[in-house]
Each structure stands twice: as structure tokens, then as C-alpha cells.
N, CA, C and O atoms as a Tripos MOL2 file, in Angstrom:
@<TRIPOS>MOLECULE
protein
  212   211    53     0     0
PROTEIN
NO_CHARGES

@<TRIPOS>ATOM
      1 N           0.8390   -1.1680    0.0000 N.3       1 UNK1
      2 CA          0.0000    0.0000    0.0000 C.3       1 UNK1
      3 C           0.8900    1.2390    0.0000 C.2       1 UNK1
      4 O           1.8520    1.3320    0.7630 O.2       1 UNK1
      5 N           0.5240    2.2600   -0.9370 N.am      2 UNK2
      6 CA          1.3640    2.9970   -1.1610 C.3       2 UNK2
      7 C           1.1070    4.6660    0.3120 C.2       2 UNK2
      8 O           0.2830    4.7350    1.2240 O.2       2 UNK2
      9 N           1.8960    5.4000    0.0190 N.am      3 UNK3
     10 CA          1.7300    6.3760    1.4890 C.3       3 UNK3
     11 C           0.3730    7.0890    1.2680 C.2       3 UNK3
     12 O          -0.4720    7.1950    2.1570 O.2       3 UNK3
     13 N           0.2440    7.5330    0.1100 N.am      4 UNK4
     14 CA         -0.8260    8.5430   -0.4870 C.3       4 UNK4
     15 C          -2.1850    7.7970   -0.5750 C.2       4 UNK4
     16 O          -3.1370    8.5640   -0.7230 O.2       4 UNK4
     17 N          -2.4980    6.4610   -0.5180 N.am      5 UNK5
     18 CA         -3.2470    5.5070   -0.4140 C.3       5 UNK5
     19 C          -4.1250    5.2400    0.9130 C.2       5 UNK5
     20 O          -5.2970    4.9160    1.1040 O.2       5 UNK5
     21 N          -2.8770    5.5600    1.8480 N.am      6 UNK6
     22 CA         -3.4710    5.5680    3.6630 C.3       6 UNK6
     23 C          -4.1940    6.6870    4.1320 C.2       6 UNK6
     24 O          -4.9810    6.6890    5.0790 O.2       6 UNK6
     25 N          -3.8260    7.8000    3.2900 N.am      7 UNK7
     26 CA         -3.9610    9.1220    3.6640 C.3       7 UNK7
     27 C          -5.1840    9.7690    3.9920 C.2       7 UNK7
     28 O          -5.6390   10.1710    2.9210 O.2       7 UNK7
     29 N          -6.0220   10.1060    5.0050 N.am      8 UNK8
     30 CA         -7.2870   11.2000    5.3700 C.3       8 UNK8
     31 C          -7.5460   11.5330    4.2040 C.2       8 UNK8
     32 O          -6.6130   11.8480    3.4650 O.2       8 UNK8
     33 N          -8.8190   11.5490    3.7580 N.am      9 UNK9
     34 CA         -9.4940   12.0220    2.7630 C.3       9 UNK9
     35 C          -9.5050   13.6770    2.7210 C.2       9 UNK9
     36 O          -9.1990   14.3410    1.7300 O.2       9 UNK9
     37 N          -9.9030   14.1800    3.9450 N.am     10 UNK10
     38 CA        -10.3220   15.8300    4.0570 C.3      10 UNK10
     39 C          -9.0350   15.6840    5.4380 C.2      10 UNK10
     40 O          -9.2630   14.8750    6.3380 O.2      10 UNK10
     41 N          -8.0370   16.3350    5.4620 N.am     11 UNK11
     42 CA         -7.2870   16.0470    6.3490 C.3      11 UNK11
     43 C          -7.8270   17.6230    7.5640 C.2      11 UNK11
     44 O          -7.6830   17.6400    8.7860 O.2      11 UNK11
     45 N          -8.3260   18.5590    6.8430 N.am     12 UNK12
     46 CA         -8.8530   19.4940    8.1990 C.3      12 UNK12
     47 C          -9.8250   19.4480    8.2690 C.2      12 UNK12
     48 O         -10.2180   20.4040    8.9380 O.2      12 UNK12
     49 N         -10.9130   18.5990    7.8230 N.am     13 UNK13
     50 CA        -12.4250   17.9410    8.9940 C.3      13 UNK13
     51 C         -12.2040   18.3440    9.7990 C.2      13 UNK13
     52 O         -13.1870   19.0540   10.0100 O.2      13 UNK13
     53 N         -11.5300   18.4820   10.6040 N.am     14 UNK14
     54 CA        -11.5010   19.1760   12.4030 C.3      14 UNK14
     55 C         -11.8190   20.2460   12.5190 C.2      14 UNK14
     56 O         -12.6670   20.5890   13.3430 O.2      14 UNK14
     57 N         -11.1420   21.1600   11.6150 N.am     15 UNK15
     58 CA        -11.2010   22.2310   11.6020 C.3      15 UNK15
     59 C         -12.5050   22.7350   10.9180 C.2      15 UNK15
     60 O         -13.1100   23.6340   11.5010 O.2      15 UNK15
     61 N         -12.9800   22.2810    9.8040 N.am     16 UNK16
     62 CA        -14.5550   22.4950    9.3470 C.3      16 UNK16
     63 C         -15.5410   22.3190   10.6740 C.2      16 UNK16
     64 O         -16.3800   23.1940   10.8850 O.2      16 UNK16
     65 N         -15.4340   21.2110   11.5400 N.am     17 UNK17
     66 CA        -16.1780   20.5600   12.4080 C.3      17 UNK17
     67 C         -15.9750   22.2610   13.3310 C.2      17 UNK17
     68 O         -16.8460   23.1200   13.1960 O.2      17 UNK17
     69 N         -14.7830   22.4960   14.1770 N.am     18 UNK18
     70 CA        -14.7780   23.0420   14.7390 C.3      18 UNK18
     71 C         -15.8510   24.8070   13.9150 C.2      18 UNK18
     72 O         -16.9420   25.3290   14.1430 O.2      18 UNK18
     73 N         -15.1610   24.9720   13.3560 N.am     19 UNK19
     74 CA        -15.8970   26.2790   12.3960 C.3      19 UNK19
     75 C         -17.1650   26.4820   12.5400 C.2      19 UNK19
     76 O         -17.6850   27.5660   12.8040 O.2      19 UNK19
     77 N         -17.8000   25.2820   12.3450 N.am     20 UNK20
     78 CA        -18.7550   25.1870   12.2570 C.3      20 UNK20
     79 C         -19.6920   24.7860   13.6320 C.2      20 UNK20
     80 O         -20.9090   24.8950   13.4820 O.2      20 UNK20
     81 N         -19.2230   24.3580   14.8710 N.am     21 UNK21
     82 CA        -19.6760   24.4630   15.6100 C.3      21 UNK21
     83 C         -19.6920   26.0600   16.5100 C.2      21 UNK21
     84 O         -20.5570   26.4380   17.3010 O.2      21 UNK21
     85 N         -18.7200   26.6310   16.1740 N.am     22 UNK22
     86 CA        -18.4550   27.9840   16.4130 C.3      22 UNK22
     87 C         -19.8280   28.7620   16.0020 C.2      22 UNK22
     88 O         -20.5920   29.0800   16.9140 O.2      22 UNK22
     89 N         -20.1220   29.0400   14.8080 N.am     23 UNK23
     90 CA        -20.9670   29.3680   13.9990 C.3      23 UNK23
     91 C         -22.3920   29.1560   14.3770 C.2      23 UNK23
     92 O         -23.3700   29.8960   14.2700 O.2      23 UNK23
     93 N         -22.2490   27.9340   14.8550 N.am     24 UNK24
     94 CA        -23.7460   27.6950   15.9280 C.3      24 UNK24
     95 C         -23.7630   28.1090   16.7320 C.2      24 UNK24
     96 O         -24.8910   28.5360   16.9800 O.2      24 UNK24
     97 N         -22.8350   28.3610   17.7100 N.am     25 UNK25
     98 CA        -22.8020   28.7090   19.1270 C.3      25 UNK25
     99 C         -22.9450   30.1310   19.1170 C.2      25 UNK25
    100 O         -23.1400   30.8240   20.1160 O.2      25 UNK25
    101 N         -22.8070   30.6530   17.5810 N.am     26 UNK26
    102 CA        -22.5060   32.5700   17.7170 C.3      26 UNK26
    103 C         -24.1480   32.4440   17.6860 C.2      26 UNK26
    104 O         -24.7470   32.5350   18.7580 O.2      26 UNK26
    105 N         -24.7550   32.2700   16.6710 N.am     27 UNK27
    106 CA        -26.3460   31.9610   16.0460 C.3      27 UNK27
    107 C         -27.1850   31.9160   17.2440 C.2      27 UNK27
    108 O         -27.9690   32.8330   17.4860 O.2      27 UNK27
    109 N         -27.0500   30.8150   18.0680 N.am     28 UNK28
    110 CA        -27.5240   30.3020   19.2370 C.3      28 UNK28
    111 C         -27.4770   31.5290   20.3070 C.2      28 UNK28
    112 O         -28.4880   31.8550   20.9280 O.2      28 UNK28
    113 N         -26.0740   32.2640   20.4930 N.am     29 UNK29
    114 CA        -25.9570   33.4350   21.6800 C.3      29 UNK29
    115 C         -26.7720   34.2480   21.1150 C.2      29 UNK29
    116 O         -27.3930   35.0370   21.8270 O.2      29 UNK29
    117 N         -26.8950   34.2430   20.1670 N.am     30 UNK30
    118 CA        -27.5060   35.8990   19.6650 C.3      30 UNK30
    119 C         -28.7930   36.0430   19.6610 C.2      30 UNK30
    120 O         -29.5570   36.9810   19.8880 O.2      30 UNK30
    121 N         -28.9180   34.8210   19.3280 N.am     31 UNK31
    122 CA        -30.5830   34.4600   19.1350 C.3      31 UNK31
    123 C         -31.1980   34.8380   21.3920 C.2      31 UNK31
    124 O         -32.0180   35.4910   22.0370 O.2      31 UNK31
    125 N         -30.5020   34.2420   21.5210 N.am     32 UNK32
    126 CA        -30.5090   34.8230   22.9470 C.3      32 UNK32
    127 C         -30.5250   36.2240   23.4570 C.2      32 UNK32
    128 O         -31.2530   36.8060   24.2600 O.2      32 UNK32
    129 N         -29.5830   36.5550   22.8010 N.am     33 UNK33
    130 CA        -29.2600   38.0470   23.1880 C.3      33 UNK33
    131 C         -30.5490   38.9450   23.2190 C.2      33 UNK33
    132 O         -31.0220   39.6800   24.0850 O.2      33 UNK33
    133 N         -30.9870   38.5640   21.7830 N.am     34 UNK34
    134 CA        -32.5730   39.2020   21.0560 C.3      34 UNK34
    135 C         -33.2880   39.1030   21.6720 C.2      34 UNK34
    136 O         -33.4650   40.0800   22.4010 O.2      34 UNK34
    137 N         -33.9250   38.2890   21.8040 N.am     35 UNK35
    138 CA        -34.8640   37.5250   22.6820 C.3      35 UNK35
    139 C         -34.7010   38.2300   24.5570 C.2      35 UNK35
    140 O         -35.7750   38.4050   25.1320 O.2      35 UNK35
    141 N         -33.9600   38.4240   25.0060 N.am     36 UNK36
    142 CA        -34.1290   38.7580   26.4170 C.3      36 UNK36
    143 C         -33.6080   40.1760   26.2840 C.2      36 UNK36
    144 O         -32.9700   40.6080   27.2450 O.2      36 UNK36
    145 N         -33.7660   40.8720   25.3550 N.am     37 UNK37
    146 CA        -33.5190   42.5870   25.0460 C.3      37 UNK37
    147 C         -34.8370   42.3540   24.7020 C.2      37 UNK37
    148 O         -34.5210   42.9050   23.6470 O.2      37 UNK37
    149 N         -36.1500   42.0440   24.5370 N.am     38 UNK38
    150 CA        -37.5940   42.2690   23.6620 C.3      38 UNK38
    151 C         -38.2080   42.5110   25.4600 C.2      38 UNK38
    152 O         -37.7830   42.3980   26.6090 O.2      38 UNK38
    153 N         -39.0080   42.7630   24.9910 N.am     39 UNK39
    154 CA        -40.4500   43.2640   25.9210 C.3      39 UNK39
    155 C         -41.1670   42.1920   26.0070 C.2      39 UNK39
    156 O         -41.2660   41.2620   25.2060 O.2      39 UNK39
    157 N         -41.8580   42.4200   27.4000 N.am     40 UNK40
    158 CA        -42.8720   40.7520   27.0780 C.3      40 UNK40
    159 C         -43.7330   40.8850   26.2250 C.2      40 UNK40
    160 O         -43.9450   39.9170   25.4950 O.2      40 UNK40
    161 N         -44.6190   42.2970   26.0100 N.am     41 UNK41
    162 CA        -45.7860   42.7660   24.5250 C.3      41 UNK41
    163 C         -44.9140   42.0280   23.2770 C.2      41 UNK41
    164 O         -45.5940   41.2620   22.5940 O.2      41 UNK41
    165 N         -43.6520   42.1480   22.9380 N.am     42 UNK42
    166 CA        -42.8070   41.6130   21.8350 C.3      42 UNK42
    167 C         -42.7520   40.0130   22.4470 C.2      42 UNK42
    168 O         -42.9890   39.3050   21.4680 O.2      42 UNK42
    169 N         -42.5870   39.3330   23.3790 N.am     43 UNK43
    170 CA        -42.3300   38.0240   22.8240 C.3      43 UNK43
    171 C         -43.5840   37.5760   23.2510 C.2      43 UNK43
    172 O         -43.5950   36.3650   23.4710 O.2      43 UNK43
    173 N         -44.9640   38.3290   23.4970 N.am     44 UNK44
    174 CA        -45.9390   37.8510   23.4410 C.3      44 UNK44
    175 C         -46.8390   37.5410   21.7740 C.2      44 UNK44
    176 O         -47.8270   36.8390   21.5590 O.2      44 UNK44
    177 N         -45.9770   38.4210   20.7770 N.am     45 UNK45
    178 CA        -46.5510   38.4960   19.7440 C.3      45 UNK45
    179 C         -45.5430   37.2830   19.1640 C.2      45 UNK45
    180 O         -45.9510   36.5700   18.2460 O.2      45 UNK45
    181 N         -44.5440   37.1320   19.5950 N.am     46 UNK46
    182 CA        -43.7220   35.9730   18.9390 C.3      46 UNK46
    183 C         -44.8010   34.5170   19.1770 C.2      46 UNK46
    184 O         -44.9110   33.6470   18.3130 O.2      46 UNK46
    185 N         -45.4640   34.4890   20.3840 N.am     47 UNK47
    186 CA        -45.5880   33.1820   21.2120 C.3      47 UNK47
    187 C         -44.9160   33.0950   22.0550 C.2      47 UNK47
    188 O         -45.4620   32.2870   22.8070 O.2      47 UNK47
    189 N         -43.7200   33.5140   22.6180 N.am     48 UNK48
    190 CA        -42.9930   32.8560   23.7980 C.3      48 UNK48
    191 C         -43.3730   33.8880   24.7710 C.2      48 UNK48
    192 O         -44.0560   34.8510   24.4220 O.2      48 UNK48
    193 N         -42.7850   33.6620   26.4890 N.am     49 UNK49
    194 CA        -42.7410   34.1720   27.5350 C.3      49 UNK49
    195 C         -42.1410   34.1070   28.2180 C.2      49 UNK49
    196 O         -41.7640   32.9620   28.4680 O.2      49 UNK49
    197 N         -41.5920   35.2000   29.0300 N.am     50 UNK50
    198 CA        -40.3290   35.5030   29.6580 C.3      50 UNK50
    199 C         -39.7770   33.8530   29.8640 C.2      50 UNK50
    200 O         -38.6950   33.5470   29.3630 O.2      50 UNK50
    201 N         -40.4510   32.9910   30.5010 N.am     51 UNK51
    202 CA        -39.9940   31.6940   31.1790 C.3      51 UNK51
    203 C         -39.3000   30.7870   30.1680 C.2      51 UNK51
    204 O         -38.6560   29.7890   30.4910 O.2      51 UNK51
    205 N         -39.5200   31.3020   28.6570 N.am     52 UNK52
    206 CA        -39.7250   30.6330   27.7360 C.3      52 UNK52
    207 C         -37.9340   31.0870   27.1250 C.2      52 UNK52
    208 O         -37.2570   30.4580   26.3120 O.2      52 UNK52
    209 N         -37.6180   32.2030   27.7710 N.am     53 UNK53
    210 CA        -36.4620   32.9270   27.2950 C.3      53 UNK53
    211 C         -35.3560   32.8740   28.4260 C.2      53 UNK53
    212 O         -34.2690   33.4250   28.2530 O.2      53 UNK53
@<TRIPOS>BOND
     1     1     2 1
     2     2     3 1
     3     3     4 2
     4     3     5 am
     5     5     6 1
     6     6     7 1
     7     7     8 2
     8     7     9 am
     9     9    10 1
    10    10    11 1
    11    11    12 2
    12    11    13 am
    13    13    14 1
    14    14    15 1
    15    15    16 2
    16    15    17 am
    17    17    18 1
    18    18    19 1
    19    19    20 2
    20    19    21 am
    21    21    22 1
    22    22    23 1
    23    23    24 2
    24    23    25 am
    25    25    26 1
    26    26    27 1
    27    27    28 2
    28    27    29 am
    29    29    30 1
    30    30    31 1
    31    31    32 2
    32    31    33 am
    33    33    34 1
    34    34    35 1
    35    35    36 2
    36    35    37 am
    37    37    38 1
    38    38    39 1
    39    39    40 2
    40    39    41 am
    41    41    42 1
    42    42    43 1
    43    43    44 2
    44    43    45 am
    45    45    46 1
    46    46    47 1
    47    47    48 2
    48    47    49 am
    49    49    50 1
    50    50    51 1
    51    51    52 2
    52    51    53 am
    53    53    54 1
    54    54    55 1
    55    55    56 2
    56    55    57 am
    57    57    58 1
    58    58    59 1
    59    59    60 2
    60    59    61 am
    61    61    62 1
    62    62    63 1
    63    63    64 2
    64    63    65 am
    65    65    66 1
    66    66    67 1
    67    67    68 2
    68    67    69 am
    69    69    70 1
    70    70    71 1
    71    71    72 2
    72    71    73 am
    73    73    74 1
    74    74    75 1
    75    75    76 2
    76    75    77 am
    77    77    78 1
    78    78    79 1
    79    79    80 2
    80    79    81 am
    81    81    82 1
    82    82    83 1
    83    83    84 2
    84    83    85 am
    85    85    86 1
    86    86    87 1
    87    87    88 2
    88    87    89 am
    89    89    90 1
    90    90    91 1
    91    91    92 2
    92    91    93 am
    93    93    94 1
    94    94    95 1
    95    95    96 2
    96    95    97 am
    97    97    98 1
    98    98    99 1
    99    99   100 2
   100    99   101 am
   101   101   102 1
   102   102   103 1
   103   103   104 2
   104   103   105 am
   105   105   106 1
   106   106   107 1
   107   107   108 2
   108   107   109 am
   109   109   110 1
   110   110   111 1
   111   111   112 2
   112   111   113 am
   113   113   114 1
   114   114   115 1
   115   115   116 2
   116   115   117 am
   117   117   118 1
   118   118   119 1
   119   119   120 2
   120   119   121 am
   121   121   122 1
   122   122   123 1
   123   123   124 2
   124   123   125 am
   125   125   126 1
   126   126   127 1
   127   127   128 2
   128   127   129 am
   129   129   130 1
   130   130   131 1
   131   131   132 2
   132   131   133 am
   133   133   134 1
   134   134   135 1
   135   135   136 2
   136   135   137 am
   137   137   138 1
   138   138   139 1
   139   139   140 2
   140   139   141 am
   141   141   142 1
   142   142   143 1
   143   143   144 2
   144   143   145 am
   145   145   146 1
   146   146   147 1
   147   147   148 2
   148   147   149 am
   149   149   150 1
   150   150   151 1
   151   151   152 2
   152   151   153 am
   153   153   154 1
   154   154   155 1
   155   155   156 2
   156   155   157 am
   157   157   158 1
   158   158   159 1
   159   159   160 2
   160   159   161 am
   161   161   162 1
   162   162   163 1
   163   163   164 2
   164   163   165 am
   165   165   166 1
   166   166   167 1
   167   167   168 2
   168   167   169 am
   169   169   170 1
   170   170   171 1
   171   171   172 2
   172   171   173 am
   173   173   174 1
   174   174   175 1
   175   175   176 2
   176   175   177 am
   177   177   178 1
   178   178   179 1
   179   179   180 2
   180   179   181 am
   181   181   182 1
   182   182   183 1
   183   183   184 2
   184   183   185 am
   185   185   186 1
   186   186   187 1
   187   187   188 2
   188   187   189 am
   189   189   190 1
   190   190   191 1
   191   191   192 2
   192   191   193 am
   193   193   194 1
   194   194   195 1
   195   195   196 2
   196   195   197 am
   197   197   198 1
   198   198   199 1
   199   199   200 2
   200   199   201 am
   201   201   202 1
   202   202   203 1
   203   203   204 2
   204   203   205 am
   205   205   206 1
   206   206   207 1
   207   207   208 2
   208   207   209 am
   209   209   210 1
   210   210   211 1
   211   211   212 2
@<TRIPOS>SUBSTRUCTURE
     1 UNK1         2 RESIDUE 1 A UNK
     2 UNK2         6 RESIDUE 1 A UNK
     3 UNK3        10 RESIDUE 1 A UNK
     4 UNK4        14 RESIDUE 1 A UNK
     5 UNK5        18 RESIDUE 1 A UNK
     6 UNK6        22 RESIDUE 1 A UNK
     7 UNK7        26 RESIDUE 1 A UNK
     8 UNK8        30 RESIDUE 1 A UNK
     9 UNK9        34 RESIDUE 1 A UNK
    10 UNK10       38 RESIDUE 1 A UNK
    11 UNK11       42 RESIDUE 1 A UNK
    12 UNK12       46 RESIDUE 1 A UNK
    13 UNK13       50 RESIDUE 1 A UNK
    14 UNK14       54 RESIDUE 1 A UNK
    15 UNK15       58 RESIDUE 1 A UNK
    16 UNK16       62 RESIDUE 1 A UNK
    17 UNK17       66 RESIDUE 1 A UNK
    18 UNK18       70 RESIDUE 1 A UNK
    19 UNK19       74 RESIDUE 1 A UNK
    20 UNK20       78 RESIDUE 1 A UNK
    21 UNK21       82 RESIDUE 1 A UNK
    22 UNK22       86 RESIDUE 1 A UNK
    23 UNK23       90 RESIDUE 1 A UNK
    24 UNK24       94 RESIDUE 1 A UNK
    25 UNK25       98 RESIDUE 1 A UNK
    26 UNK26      102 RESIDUE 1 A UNK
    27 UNK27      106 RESIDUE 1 A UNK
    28 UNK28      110 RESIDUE 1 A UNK
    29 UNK29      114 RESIDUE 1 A UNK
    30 UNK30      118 RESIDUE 1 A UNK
    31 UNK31      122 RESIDUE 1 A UNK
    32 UNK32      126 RESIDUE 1 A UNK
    33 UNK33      130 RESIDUE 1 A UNK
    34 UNK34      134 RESIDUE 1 A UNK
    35 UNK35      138 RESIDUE 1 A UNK
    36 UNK36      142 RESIDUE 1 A UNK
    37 UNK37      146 RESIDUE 1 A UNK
    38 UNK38      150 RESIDUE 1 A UNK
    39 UNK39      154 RESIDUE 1 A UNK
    40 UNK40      158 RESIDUE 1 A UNK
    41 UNK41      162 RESIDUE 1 A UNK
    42 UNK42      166 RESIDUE 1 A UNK
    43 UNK43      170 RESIDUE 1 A UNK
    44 UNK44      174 RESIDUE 1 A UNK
    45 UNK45      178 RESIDUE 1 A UNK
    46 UNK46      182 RESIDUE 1 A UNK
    47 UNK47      186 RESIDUE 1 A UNK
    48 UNK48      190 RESIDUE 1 A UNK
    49 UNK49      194 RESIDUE 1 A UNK
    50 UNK50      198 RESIDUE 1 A UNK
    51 UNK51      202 RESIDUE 1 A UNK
    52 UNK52      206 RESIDUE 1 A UNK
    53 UNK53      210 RESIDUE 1 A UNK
């Protein structure tokens, strides 16, 4: 078996993986952020409530 044969297909997968969990976690805070800066009249028109945030 030759060296180039053994070799990782995508050798920085890790680094995509990581990127990309980053990217959620920014999405996810922010989405937070929004959400508990609103008024309860505002996340009453969304559907949610304070408990909900």
C-alpha cells in the first residue's frame, strides 16, 4: 500500500467541524441576546414568555 493511499481524505475535517460548531454557538448566543432585550408585549406576539427565554 502505497503512502498517499493511507492518507485522510479531508485532512482538516476538524477544523470544518470546529468552524462550524463555532458558527452555531454565535447563532444560538444571539438568538438569545434578542430575545431577552424584547419586551414581554414583543415576545408575546412571537408566542414565547419571559420563562420561555
Amino acid at each position: 500500500m502505497e503512502f498517499y493511499e493511507n492518507r485522510a481524505k479531508r485532512p482538516f475535517a476538524v477544523f470544518i467541524w470546529i468552524g462550524r460548531a463555532v458558527k452555531k454557538w454565535y447563532r444560538i448566543n444571539r438568538t438569545r441576546r434578542i430575545l431577552h432585550g424584547m419586551s414581554v408585549e414583543q415576545l408575546k406576539d412571537v408566542g414565547l414568555s419571559r420563562f420561555d427565554v
